[in-house]
C-alpha positions, 0 to 999 in steps of 0.5 A, a space after each residue: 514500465 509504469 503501470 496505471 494506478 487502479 483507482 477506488 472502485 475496482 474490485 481488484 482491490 476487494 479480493 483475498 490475493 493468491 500466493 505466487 511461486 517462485 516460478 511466477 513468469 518474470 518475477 524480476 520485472 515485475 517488481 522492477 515495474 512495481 517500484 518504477 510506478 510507486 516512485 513515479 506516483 510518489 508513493 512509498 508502498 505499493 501492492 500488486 492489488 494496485 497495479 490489477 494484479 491479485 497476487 500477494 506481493 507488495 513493496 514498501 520503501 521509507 527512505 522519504 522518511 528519513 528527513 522527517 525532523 519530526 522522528 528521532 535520529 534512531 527512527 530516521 536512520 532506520 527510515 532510511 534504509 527501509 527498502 523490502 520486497 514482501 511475497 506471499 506475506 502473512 503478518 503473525 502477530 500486532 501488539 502495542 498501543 493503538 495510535 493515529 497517523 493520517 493516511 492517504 492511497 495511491 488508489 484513493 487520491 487526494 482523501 487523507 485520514 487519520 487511522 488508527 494501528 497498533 504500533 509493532 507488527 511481526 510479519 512472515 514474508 519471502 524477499 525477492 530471492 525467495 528467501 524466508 524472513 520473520 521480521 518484527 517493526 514498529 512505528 512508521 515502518 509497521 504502519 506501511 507494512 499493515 496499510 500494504 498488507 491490507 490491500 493483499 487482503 483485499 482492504 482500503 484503509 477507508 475501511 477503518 474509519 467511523 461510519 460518520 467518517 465514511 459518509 463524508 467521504 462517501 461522494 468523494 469515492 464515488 467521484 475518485 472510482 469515474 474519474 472525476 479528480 486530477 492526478 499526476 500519475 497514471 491512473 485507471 477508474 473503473 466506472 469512468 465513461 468511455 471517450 468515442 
């Protein structure tokens, strides 16, 4: 099932997520459904915060990546095969240099810029079988697992822009939370006006 995407605006996507168990009804499904929305709206992450759900999971998947020209064959291949399920994550430690990369959101369409992270993040996270992993990525990879990671933590990346930044931007998120943009997934705006 193809969930709408929940758009800027939602407070669902303020608030602090709550680890699940790992009795949590119709884990396998829902995870299923999660990777089936990302993939319809083209994405390569997506958290359950997203999807209206404020419960600590989200899934990344780079593949898309590996047919960058512009990362080395090492970082492709490795790209390529970075699929994973993160459950009750919790990132452990960020070191490295701060670097830019332009970012964009499912729930924030069509704004992209430039953040800034460090390079190498260790995260501690069950998989879907509920097996332990302390995991430690940099690059392009740990840049997905920290902008997925902030939104378990109830953060958008519009967060960490200047104050200029965010003026300019300001309409455009007030335009994306009523609706008033087009998409080519299905999305849900919490302040769009009613249709009688």
């Amino acid at each position: 099932m193809i969930y709408p995407i929940v758009a800027y605006g939602d407070p669902v996507l303020r608030k602090e997520a709550e680890d699940i168990a790992q009795d949590y009804p119709k884990l396998d499904v829902l995870l299923e459904d999660m990777f089936e929305t990302m993939y319809a709206a083209y994405g390569i992450g997506l958290a359950a915060p997203q999807i209206g759900l404020p419960i600590r999971i989200f899934i990344v998947d780079a593949t898309p990546f590996a047919d960058d020209e512009d990362l080395t064959e090492d970082e492709r291949n490795y790209l390529g095969s970075f699929k994973r399920v993160f459950i009750n994550a919790q990132i452990v430690e960020e070191t490295g240099n701060e670097w830019a990369f332009n970012e964009g959101c499912l729930s924030i369409p069509d704004v992209r810029e430039d953040v800034f992270r460090q390079e190498t993040v260790t995260i501690e996270y069950l998989d879907e079988k509920f097996e332990k992993h302390t995991e430690t990525v940099s690059g392009i990879a740990a840049r997905i697992i920290q902008h997925e990671y902030d939104h378990i933590e109830g953060i958008l990346f519009t967060d960490k822009l200047s104050p200029l930044k965010k003026r300019l931007i300001k309409s455009r998120l007030a335009n994306i939370s009523k609706g008033k943009i087009s998409v080519d997934y299905r999305m849900r705006f919490p302040l769009a006006k009613k249709k009688r």
